[in-house]
N, C-alpha and C positions, 0 to 999 in steps of 0.2 A: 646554310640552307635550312629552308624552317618544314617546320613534317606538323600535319594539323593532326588529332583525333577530337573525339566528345569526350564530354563526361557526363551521366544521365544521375536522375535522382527523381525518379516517379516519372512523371511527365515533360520533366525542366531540364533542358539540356544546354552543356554549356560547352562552345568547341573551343578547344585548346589549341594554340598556333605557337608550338612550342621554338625556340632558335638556342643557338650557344651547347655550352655545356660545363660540366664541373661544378665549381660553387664561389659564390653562394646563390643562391634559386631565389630569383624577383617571377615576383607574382602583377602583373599589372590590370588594373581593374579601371573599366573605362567611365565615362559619364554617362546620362540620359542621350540616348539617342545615337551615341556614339557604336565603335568595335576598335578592337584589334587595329585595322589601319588608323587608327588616330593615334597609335601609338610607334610606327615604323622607327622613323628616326633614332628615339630613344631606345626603343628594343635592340635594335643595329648597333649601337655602342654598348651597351647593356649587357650585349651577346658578345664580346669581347674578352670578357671577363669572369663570365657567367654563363647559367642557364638560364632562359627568359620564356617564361606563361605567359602570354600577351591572349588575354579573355574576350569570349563575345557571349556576352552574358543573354540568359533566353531571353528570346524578343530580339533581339539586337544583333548588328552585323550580319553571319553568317547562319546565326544558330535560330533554330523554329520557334515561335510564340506558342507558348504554353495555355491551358485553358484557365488557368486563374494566374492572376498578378499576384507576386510577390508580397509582400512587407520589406521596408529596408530590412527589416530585423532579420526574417525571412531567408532575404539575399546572402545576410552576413553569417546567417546558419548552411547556406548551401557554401559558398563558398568555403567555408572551415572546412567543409566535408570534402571538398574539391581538394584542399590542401589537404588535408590529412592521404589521401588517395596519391596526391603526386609527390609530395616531397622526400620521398628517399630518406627519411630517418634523419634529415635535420631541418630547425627550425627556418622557416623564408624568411624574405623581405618582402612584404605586403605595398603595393605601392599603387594610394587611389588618385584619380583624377576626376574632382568639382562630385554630384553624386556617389562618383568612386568611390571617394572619401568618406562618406557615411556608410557605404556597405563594408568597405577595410576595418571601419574603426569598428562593427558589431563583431566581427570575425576575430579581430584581434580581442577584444573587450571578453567574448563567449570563449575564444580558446586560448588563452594567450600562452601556455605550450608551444603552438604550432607555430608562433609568431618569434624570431629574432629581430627584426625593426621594421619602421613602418615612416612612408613618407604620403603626408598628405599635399598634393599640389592643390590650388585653389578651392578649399577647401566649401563647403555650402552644408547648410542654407544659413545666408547671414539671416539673428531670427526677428530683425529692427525690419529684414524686409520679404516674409514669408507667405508670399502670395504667386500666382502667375502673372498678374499684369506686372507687378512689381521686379519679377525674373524676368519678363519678357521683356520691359523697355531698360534693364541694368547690360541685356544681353546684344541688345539695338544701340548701348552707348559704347561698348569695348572698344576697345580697334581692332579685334580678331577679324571683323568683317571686312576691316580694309587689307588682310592678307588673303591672297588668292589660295595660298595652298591649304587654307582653312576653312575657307568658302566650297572648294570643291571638295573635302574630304566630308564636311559637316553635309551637304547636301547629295555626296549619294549615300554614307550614313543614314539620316533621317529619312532619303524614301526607299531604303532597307527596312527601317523599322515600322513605317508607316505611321497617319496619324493618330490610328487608333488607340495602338500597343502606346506609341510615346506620351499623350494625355494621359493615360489610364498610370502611366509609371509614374510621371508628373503628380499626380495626385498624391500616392506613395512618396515621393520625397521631400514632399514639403510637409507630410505627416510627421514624418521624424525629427525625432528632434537628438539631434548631433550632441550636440551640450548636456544632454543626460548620460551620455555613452563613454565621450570622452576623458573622465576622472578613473575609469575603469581601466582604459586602456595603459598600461603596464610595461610595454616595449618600448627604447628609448624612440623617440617618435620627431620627426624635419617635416616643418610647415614650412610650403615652399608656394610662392607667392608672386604672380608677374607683377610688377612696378605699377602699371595703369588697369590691372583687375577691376571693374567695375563693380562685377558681381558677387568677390570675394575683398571685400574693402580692407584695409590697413589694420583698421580697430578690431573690426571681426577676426582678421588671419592672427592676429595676433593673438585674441584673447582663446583662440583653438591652442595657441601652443603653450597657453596660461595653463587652459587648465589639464593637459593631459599631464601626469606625474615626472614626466621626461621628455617633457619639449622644447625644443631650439626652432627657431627661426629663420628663412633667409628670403629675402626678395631677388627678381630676376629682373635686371635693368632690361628697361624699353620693353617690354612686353604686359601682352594681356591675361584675359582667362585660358588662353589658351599657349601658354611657355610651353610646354613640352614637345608642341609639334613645329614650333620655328625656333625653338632655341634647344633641340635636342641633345648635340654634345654637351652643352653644358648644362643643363638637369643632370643627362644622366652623371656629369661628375660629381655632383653634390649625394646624386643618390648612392654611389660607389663610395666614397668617403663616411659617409655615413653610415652606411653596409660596414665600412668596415673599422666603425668605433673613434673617426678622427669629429670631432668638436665643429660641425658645423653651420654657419651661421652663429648666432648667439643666445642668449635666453630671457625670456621679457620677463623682467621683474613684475612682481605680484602686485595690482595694484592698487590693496589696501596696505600697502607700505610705505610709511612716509616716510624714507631713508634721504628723503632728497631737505627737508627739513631740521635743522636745528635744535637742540633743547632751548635754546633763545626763541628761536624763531617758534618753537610749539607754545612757548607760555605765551606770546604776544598774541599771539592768536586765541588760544583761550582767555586772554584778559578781553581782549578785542569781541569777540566771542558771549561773554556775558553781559556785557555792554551793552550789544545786540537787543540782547534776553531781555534784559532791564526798560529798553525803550519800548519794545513789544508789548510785554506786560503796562504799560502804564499808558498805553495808545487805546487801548479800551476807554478811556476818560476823557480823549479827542473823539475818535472815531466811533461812538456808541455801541450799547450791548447788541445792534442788531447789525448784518451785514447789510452793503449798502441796496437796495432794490433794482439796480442794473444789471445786478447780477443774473437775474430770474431770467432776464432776454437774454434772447440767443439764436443760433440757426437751427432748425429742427432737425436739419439729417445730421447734426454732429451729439456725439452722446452727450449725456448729463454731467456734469460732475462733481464730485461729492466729494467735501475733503474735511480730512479728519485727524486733528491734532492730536500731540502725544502728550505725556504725561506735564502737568501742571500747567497746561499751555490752554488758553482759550484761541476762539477762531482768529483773533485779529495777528496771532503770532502767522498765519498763515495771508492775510491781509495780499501781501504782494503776488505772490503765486496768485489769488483769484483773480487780482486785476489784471494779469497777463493770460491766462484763460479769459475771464470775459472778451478780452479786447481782441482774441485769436476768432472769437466768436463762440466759443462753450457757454452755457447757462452753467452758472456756479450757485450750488445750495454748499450751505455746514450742517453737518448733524449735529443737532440740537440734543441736552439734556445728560451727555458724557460727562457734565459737573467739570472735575479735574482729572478724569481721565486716571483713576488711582486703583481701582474694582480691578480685579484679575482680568487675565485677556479673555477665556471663553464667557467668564461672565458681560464682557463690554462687547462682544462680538454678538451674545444673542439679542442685548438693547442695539445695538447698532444694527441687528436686520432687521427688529420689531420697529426701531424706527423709520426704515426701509420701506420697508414695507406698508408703510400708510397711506403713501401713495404711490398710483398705477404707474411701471416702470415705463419711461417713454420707448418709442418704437427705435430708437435707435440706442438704446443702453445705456448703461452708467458705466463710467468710474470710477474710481476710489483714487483721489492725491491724499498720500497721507504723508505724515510726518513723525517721525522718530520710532516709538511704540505703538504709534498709530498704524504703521502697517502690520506689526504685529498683530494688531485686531484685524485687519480687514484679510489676510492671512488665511486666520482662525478664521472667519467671513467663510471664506472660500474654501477650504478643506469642508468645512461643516456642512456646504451646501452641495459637495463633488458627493462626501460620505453619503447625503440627506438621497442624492438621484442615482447613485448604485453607479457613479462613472468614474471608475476608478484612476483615471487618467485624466480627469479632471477638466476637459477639453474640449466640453462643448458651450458652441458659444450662446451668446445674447440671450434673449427673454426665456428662451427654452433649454436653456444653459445647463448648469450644474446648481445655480441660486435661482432655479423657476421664475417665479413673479419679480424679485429681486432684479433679475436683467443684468448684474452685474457683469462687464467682461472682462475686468481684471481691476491691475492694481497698481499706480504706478507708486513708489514709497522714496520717500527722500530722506536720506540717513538712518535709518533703520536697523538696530541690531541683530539681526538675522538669526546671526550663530551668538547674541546673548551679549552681553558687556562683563569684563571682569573690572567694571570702575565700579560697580555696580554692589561690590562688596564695600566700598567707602561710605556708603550712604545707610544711615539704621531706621529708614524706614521703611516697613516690608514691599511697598509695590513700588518701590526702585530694584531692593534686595529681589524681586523676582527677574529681575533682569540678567541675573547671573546666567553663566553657560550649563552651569549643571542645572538650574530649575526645570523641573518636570514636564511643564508647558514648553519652557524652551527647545528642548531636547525632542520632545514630539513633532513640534512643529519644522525642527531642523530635520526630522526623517521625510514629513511628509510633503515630498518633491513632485510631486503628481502636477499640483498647480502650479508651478515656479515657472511655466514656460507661459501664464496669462500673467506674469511680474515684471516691471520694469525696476528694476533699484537702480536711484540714483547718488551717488556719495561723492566727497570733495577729496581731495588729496593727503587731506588730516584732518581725524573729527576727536576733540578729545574725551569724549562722552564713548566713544567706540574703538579704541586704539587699534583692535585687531578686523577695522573696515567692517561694508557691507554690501559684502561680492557676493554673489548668493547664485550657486550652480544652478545651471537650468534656464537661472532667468535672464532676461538681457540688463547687463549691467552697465550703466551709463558714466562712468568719471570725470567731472566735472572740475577744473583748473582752480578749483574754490579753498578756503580749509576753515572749517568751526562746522559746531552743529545746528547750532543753531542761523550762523549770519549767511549759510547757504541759504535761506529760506529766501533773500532779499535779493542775491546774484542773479544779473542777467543770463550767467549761463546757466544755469537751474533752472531759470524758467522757461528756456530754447528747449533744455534737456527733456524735461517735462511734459510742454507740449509735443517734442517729438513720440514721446514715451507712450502718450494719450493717445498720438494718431497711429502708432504700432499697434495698439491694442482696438483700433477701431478697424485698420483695414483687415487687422490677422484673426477679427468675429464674423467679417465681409464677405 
């Protein structure tokens, strides 16, 4: 039998529809739009074994709209409090569903005391697709809609909440960003994932359980974003198991680890690799000092794009990439005048916006493809112009952005040392030797996470110029089936990667 009370905090109240009893104490935390009934099923096995909080967070379900909306962050501050208030003196199981899942993982992240484990089911917002139209037709492909008993729980749900309250929360969850939260979270943590999730994809669910410090994995056959409500008994097993420290599901290798590679197989690719390099470098003698003037055409609502080679590399090393941008339809410029690209990074980041800046940013934006330490500068770009408009979150976008005139709206970087190169000690000339992980530059730019959600980094499966990858928290990291650092530049999947990476960063300025 379940017995409801609230729990208030100012204005914000949240009612509890508590069931079971004993321990251990599941906290269940619903999505946008949802309550409490969307979690029946699972609660009802859950309560078996257990005590079960099954939440209707304010606004939602049963419980009243509040006069100001939330912050996920917000949410994950009340909820801590919620659990500090209920849990009887030992730690829960936190367990979110799609939005859920970002307010769990603040709660766990801010108290992680209160937290014994934490399972996030379809986890959001994938950040390749952070928009509402882009939620809306991911949500229009599921199959959750072809089950009836989802259709009718989602739709008296939703005119409980109305469309006010639900837009207004909408807004707030696509603010957040999940991926900055999740390295924090601490409790061992089950990314749990329907089979044909639309809206929580493969690459995404996965790289959620990449990066929390203790994540495992599992997928739920034949289901969508919505497993929990037609495959009840069997979530809640995985969640019960997990609750109670058995191993499940598996754990998704890191991956900037080339473990799947050879010491054979890594030299042939490095030899392969310079090869590359060599024909690059001497394609400036075919293909002239200028890029070719097709580039300059394009369709005016798609940004600009500016691409900016790394160190000892002129523009023609980048040659392929433009041609696969122009021909997508992007007008493609190179910044001119980087020489070899050898100048320290803040010093080539202010020539690089004073080159920028000469002319008027088009109305639909730039961005930056760079390559190697070339997003290292453009980086430094972006931090300088977040610091320059007092946004310390770095997040606003286009002409009025965080680089004003500049227009810039991010950056997508193709093999880039992020967190530094320690090959980088092999070489004695100093603007390699600054590529190390201890250089001072490096280590700043490795704090300053502010911008990492306007970053697309894209990396191959072995780069021997960066052994230790270039995953870079925050931002959406693209891995590409590729391995060299340099002969990525010429891969067809690199330049799919790419162009994906450019149209993230055009619809998520939009």
């Amino acid at each position: 039998m379940s017995r409801t009370r609230e729990f208030r905090r100012g204005d914000e109240v949240t009612v509890i529809t508590e069931s079971g009893a004993g321990r251990p104490t599941y906290v269940l935390v619903h999505g946008i739009g949802m309550g409490h009934r969307y979690w029946s099923d699972l609660a009802d096995e859950l309560a078996r074994e257990g005590r079960v909080l099954a939440l209707d967070l304010p606004g939602f379900g049963d419980a009243p709209e509040p006069a100001t909306t939330q912050t996920i962050t917000q949410s994950g501050s009340h909820l801590a409090a919620l659990v500090e208030a209920e849990w009887g003196g030992e730690p829960v199981v936190l367990v979110g569903h799609s939005m859920g899942t970002q307010i769990v993982a603040e709660a766990a992240a801010q108290r992680p005391e209160l937290v014994a484990s934490v399972v996030l089911i379809a986890p959001t917002v994938n950040p390749r697709e952070r928009s509402a139209l882009m939620q809306g037709l991911r949500l229009l492909e599921d199959p959750s809609l072809t089950r009836p008993k989802v259709v009718a729980l989602g739709i008296r749900s939703y005119l409980q909440a109305g469309p006010r309250w639900y837009f207004r929360k909408l807004r707030r969850m696509l603010d957040h960003r999940i991926e900055l939260v999740l390295p924090d979270v601490v409790a061992p943590t089950l990314v749990v994932r329907g089979e044909h999730d639309r809206l929580a994809p493969r690459a995404w669910a996965e790289q959620v359980a990449r990066m929390v410090p203790h994540g495992r994995y599992v997928e739920v056959a034949d289901r969508g974003h919505e497993t929990m409500v037609t495959a009840g008994e069997r979530v809640a097993d995985l969640v019960r198991r997990h609750a109670r420290g058995e191993h499940v599901g598996h754990e998704v290798a890191r991956v900037s680890e080339p473990q799947e590679l050879s010491a054979l197989a890594r030299g042939w690719w490095w030899a392969r690799d310079y090869v590359y390099a060599g024909v690059r470098q001497l394609a400036i003698v075919v293909e002239g000092w200028m890029p070719p003037a097709r580039w300059r055409s394009g369709r005016g609502d798609l940004p600009e794009v500016l691409l900016l080679p790394g160190i000892y590399e002129h523009w023609s090393f980048l040659r392929p990439l433009g041609d696969a941008l122009n021909g997508a339809g992007y007008r493609v410029r190179v910044v001119h005048g980087m020489g070899t690209n050898r100048r320290g990074i803040a010093d080539t980041a202010r020539r690089l916006g004073r080159a920028i800046e000469r002319r008027r940013a088009p109305d639909a934006g730039r961005v930056i493809v760079a390559h190697s330490k070339g997003g290292l500068v453009a980086k430094q770009l972006l931090v300088s112009g977040a610091d320059a408009a007092g946004d310390p979150d770095g997040a606003t976008p286009a002409a009025n952005g965080a680089n004003g005139v500049l227009g810039v709206l991010g950056l997508v970087a193709v093999a880039t040392p992020f967190a530094g190169s320690r090959m980088a000690r092999l070489i004695l000339d100093p603007s390699v030797r600054a590529l190390l992980p201890s250089d001072e530059t490096i280590v700043m730019l490795g704090r300053a996470a502010s911008v990492n959600a306007r970053i697309v980094s894209v990396f191959g499966r072995y780069d021997p110029h960066i052994p230790d990858g270039s995953m870079l928290d925050g931002a959406t990291n693209i891995r590409v089936p590729v391995a060299g650092h340099f002969r990525i530049l010429g891969a067809v999947e690199t330049h799919r990667a790419v162009l994906e990476g450019v149209g993230h960063l055009r619809d998520q300025a939009g």
